[in-house]
C-alpha positions as CSV (number, residue, x, y, z in Angstrom):
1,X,54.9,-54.0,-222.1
2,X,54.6,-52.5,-218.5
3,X,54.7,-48.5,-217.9
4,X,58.2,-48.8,-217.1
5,X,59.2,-49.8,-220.6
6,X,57.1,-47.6,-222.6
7,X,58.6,-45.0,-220.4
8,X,62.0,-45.9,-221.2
9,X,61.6,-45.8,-225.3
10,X,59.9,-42.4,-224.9
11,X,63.5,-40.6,-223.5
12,X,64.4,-38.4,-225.8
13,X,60.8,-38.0,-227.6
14,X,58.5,-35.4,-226.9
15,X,55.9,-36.6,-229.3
16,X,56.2,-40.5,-228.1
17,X,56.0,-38.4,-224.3
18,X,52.5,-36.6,-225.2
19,X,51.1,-39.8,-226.6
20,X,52.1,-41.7,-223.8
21,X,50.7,-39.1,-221.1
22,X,47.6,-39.1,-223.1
23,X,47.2,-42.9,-223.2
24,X,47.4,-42.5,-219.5
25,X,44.7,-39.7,-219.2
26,X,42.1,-41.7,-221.1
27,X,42.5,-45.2,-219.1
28,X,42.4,-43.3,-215.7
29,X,39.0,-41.7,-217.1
30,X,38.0,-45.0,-218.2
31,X,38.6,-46.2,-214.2
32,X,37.7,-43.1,-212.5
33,X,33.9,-42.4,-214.3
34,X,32.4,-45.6,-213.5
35,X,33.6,-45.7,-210.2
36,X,32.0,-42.2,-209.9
37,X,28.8,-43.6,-210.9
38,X,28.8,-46.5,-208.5
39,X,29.2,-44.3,-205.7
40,X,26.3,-42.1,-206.7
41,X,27.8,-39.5,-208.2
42,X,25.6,-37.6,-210.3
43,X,22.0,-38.2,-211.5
44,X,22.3,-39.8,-215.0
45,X,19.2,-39.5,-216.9
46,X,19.5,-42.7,-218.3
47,X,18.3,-44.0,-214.8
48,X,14.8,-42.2,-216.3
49,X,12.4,-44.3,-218.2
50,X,11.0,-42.7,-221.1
51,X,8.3,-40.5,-221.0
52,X,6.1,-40.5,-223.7
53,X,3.4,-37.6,-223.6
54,X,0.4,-39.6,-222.4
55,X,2.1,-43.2,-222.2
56,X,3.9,-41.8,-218.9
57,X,3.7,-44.9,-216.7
58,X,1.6,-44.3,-213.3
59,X,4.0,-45.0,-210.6
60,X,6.8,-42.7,-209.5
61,X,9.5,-44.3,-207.8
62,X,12.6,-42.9,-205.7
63,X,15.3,-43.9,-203.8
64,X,18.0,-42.9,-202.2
65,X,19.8,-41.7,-199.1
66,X,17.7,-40.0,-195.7
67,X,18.7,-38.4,-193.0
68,X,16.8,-36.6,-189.8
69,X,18.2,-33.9,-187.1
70,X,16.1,-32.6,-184.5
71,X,16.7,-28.9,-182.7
72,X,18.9,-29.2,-180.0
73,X,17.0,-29.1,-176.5
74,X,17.7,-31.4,-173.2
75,X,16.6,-34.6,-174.1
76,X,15.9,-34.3,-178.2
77,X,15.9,-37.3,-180.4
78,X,19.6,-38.0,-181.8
79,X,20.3,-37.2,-185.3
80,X,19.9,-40.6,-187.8
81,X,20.3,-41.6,-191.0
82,X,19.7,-44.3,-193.3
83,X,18.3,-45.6,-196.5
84,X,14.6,-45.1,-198.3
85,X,12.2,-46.2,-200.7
86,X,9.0,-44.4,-202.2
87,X,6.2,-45.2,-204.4
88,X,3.6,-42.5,-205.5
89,X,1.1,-43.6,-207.6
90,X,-0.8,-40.4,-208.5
91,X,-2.3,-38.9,-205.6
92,X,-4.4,-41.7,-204.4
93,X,-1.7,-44.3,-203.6
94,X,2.0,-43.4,-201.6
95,X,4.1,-46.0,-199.6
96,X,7.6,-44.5,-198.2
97,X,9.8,-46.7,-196.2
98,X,12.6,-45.4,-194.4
99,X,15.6,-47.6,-192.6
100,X,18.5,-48.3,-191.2
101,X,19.4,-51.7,-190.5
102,X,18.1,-55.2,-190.8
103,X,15.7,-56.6,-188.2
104,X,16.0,-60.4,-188.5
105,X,19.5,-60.1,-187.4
106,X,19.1,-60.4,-183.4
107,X,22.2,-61.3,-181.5
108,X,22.0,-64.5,-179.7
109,X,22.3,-64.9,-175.4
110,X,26.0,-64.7,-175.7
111,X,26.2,-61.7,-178.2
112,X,23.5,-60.0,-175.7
113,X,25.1,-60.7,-172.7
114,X,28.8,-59.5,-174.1
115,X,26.8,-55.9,-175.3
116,X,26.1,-55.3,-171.9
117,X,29.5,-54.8,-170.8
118,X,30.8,-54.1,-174.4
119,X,28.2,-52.1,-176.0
120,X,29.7,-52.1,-179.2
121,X,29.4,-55.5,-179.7
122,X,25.9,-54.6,-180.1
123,X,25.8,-52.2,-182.4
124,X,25.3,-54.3,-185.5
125,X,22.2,-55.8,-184.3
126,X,20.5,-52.2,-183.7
127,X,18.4,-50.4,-186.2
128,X,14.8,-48.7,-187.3
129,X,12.8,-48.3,-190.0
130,X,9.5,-45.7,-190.4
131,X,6.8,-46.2,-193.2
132,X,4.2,-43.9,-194.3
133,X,1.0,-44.6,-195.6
134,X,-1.8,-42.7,-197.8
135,X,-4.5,-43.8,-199.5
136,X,-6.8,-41.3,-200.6
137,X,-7.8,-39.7,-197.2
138,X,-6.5,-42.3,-195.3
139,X,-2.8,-41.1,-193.8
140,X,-0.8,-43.7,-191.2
141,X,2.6,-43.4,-190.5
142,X,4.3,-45.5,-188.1
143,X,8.0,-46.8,-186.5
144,X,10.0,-49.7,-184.7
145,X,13.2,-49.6,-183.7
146,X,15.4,-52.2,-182.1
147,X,18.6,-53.2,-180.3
148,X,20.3,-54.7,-177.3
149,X,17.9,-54.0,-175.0
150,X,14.9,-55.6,-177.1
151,X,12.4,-53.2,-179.8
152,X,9.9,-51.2,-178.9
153,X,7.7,-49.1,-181.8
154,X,4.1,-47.4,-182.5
155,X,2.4,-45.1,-185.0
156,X,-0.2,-42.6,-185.4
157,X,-2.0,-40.3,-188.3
158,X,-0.5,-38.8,-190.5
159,X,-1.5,-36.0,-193.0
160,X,-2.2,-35.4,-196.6
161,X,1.3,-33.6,-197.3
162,X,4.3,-35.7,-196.9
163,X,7.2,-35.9,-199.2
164,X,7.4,-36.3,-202.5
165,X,3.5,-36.3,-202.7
166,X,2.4,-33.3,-204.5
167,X,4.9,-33.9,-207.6
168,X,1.3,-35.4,-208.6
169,X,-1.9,-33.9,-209.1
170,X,-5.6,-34.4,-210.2
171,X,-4.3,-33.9,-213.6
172,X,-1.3,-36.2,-213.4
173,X,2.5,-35.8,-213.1
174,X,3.7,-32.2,-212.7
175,X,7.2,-32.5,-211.1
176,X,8.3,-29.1,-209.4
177,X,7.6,-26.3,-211.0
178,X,10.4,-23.7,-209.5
179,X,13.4,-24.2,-207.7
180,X,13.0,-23.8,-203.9
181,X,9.4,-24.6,-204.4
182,X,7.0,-24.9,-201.1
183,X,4.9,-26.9,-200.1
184,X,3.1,-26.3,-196.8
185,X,0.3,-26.9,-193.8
186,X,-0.3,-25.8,-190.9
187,X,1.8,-29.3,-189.2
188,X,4.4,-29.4,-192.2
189,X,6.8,-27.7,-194.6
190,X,8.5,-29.5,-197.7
191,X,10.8,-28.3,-199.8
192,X,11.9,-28.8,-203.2
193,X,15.4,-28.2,-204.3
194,X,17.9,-29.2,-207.0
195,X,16.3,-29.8,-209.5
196,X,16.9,-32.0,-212.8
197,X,15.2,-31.9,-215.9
198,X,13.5,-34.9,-217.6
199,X,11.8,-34.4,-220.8
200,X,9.5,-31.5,-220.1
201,X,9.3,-32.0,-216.3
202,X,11.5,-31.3,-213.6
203,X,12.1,-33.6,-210.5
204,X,13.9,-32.6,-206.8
205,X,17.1,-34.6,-206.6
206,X,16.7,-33.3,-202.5
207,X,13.5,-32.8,-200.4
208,X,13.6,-31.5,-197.5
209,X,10.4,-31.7,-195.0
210,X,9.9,-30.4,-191.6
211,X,7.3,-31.3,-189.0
212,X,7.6,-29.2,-186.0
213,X,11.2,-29.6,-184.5
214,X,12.3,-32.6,-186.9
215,X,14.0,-31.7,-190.5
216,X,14.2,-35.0,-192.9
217,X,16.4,-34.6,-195.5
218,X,15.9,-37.3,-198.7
219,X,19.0,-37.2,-201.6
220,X,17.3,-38.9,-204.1
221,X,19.6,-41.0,-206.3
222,X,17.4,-43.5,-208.0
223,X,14.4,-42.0,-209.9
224,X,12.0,-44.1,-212.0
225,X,8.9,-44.3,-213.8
226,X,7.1,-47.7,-213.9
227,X,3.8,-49.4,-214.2
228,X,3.9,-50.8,-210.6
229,X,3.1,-51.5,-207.8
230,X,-0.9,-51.8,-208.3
231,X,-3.6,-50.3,-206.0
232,X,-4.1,-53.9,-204.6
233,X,0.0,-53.5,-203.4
234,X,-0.6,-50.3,-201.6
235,X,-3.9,-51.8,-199.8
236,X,-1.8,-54.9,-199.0
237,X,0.5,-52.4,-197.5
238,X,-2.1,-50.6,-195.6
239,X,-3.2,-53.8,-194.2
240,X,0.7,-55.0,-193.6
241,X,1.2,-52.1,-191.3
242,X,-2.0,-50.9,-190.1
243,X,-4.7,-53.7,-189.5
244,X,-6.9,-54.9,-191.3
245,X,-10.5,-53.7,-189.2
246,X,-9.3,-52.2,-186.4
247,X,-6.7,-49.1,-185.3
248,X,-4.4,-51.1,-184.2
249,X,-1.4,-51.4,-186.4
250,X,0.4,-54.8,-187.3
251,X,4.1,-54.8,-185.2
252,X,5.8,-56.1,-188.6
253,X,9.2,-56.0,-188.7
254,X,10.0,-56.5,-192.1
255,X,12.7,-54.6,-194.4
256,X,12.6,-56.4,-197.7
257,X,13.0,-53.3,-200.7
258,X,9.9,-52.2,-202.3
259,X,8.6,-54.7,-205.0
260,X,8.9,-53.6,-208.6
């Protein structure tokens, strides 16, 4: 029986009318909430593993959408915007990748030949990504971005705050502890804001950190506790992007997801 029908034996009914209008409530809510929830709508707590006083897993993971805007001056950086991925494992161990497209996909001589007069053509095969690195004092951070013209990247120290960090302590997790909380150095700002409640924490859905004339945003839409990655993972990354015995970091262009 298609709408049409029902409609048809409902003339002259107001109570077969309600019914039917409210049949047609519930299925569109059926449709229109997990839609909502594939698009990222909302934080559902049932994304959160549970925590269990002191079985909390050790690993902090959190995903999501990021975005950077410089001041505007003659010749500042254009505004991006991309994907990440973070891992803090107390406040010995962070990794936190940030990207924006996918660096095995090079065009070929006739797709980079054609970009030059059409530059739109090229415009799929262009991208970045930006990692961070700490290990206890150790800080790296580092970049690579590529297109038509070829890639060209470097990387330098970083510094002990950087996003998402301090939801950790000595003690263990602490989450934020006020909305609009600060976090600051002399070279950086973070901020904390929205936050949602888990158990007897509470964790930013938005971070916001500044470094000089650069604001980062990161909407956090995946957050997770887990028993992974391992210390060994974070030194293999340290090694991946770095070097293994020298300062001279690795020119690795690789954008496979954090491991789990």
């Amino acid at each position: 029986m298609n709408i049409r029908t029902a409609w048809d034996r409902t003339k002259g009914n107001p109570r077969r009318i309600i019914v039917l209008f409210a049949a047609l409530g519930i299925i569109s809510i059926a449709v229109i909430i997990p839609k909502a929830k594939e698009n990222g709508e909302g934080w559902p707590t049932s994304r959160f593993n549970e925590l269990q006083g002191e079985k909390m897993p050790p690993v902090l993971y959190l995903a999501g959408k990021f975005s950077e805007v410089w001041k505007s001056y003659p010749g500042s950086p254009r505004p991006k915007s991309g994907e990440f991925e973070m891992c803090v494992r107390g406040t010995n161990y962070y990794f936190l990748k940030c990207w924006h497209g996918n660096p095995t996909n090079r065009p070929g001589p006739f797709i980079g030949l054609l970009s030059e007069f059409l530059p739109f053509v090229g415009r799929r095969y262009s991208g970045w990504f930006e990692v961070q690195i700490a290990i206890d004092d150790f800080s790296w951070q580092m970049g690579r971005r590529w297109g038509r013209f070829g890639s060209q990247g470097g990387g330098g120290s970083g510094g002990d705050l950087v996003p998402g960090r301090r939801l950790w302590n000595q003690s263990g997790f602490v989450g934020a502890l006020e909305e609009g909380q600060v976090n600051q150095e002399w070279y950086a700002k973070e901020v904390l804001r929205d936050l949602k409640k888990v158990g007897k924490y509470r964790v930013p859905q938005i971070i916001e950190f500044s470094r000089g004339d650069c604001t980062q945003t990161y909407q956090i839409q995946k957050c997770e506790f887990r028993d992974e990655p391992t210390p060994e993972w974070f030194r293999a990354r340290k090694k991946e992007f770095y070097g293994r015995d020298d300062e001279t970091p690795v020119q690795t262009q690789t954008n496979s997801p954090l491991t789990k």
